[in-house]
C-alpha distance (Angstrom), angle and dihedral (degrees) to the residues before:
residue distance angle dihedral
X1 . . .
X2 3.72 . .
X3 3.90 88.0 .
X4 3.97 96.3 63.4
X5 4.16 88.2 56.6
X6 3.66 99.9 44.2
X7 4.06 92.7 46.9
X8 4.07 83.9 46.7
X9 3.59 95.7 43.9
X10 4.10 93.6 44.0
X11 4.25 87.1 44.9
X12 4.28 84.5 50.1
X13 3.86 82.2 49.6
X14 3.87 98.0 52.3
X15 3.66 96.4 42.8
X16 3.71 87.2 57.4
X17 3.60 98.7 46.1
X18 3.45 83.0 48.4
X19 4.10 97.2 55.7
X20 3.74 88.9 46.8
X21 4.22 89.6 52.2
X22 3.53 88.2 49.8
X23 3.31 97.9 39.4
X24 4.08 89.0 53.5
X25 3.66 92.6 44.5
X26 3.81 89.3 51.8
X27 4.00 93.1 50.5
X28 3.90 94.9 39.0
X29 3.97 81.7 55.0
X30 3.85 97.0 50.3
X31 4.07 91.8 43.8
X32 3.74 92.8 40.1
X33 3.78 100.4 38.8
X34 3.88 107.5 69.7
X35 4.08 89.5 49.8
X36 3.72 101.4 31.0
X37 3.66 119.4 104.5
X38 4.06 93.2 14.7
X39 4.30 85.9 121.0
X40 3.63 116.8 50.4
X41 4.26 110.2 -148.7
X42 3.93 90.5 -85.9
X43 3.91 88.5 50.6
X44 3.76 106.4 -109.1
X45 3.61 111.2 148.2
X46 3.75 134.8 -148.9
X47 3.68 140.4 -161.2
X48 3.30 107.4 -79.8
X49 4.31 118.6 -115.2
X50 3.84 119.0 -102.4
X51 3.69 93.0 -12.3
X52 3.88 95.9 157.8
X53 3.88 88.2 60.9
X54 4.37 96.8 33.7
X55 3.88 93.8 37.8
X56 3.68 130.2 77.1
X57 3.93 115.8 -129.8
X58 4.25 119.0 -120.5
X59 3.36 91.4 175.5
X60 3.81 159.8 -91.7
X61 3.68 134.7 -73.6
X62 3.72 129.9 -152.2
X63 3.84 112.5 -157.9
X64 3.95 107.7 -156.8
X65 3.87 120.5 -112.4
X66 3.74 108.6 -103.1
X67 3.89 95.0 -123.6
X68 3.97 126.7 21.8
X69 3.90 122.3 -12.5
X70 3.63 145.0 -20.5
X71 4.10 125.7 28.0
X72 3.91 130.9 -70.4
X73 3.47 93.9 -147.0
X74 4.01 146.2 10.5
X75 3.85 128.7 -145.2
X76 3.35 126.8 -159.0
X77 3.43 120.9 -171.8
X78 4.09 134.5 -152.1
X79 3.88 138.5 -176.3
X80 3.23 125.3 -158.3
X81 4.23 118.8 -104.0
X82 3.63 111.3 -68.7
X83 3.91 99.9 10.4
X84 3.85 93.9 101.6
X85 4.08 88.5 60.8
X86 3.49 96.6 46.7
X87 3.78 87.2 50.1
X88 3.22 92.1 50.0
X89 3.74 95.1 51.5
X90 3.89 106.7 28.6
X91 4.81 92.0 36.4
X92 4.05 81.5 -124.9
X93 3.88 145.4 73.5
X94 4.07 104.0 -99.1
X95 3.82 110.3 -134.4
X96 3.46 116.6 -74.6
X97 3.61 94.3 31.2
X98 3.69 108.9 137.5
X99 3.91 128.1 -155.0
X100 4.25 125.7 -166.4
X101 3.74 124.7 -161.5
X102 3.90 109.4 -152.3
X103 4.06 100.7 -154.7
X104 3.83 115.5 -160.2
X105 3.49 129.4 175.2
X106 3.95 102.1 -127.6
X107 3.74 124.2 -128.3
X108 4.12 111.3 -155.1
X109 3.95 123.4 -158.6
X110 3.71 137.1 158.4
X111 4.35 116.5 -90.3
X112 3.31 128.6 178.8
X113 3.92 83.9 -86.8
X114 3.89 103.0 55.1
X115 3.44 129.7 -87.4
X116 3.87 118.3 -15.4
X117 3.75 136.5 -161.3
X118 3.64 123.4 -168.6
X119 3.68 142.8 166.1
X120 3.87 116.1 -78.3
X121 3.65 122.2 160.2
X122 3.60 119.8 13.7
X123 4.00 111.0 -123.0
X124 4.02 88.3 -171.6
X125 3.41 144.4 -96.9
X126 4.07 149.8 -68.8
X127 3.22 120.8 -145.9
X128 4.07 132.9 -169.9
X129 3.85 128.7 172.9
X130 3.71 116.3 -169.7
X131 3.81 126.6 -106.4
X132 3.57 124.0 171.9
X133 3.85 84.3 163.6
X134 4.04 97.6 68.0
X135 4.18 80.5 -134.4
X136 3.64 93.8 170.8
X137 3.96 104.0 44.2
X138 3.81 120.3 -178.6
X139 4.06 86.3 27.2
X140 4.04 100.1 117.5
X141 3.68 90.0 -156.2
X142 4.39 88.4 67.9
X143 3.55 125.8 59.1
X144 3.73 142.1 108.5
X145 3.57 90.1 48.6
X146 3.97 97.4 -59.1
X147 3.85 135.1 75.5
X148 3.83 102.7 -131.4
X149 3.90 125.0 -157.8
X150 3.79 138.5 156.0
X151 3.64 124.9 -152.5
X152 3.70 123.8 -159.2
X153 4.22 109.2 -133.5
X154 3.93 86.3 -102.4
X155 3.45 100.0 54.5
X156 3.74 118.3 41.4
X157 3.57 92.5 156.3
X158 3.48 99.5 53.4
X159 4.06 124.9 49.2
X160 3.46 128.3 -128.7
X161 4.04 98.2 -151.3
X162 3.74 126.5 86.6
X163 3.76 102.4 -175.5
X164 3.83 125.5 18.2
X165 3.54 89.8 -153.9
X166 3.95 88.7 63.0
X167 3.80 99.4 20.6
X168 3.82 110.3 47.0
X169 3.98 108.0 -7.7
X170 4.09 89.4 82.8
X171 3.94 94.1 70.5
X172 3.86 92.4 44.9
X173 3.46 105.0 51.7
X174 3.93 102.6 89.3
X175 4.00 78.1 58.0
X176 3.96 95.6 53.5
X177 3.91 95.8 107.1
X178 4.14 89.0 56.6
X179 4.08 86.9 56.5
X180 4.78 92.0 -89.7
X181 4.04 82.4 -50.1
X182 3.53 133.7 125.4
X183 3.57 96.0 -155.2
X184 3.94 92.9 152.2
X185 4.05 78.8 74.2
X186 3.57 100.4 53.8
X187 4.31 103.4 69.2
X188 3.80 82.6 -178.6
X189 4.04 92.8 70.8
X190 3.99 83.1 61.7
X191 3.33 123.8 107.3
């Protein structure tokens, strides 16, 4: 009689082991699947797949016309599911973590509650995924603890930039001491 019970209790045993295998799988497929595959081997990166849906906003930017009113462009900024609580807790971007900058040129009218800029046509995007590891050494696109690539709004699979040094590092370097980011931008990082 013993026989029944122990092939009953060792089924009960597999079909939990089981659950909790899938149930791993499943959440290392949901935490892994927005970022995964965003650096081939060599390091070239890509825009990142339904990011606006699978990416949390930190904010947007409006950089101010260069004569009269309104804004020439908008950014809006994204980071990648989970990176905002491990900022949060850890003051830095884990690796992994990856951040896209929407750029739109802005279009500015008059509403009902003054003069408006918004986001029109999308110029393209920048896009940097944390590495404090320097994972893809000799690639001139990684470095500094980021990989660093722009992407003009036609080619989101292909970037633009040769060098972060030359290509993006110039607009992030009065942000150097808060590791490249503008966090003071981005109230959502805030505790």
């Amino acid at each position: 009689m013993k026989l029944p019970r122990t092939v009953g209790l060792a089924v009960a045993v597999l079909l939990v082991a089981g659950t909790v295998a899938t149930l791993a799988q499943i959440g290392l497929a949901a935490t892994a699947g927005p970022t995964a595959n965003l650096a081939d081997a060599a390091g070239h990166l890509r825009v990142p797949a339904d990011y606006r849906t699978l990416y949390q906003s930190l904010g947007s930017w409006a950089i101010a016309a260069d004569g009269g009113q309104g804004s020439k462009e908008i950014h809006a900024v994204y980071a990648s599911p989970g990176a905002v609580d491990a900022y949060r807790k850890m003051g830095h971007f884990p690796d992994g973590a990856v951040l896209v900058k929407e750029v739109f040129s802005a279009s500015t009218n008059e509403m009902t509650t003054g003069t408006v800029s918004h986001a029109d046509k999308l110029k393209g995007w920048f896009v940097m995924v944390r590495d404090s590891k320097g994972t893809h050494l000799g690639n001139p696109l990684w470095g500094d603890g980021w990989g660093w690539s722009w992407f003009d709004a036609d080619k989101p699979l292909q970037t633009a930039s040769t060098d972060y040094r030359s290509d993006c590092q110039g607009c992030h370097l009065p942000a150097q001491a808060s590791d490249w980011i503008y966090a003071n931008g981005y109230p959502v990082l805030r505790h």
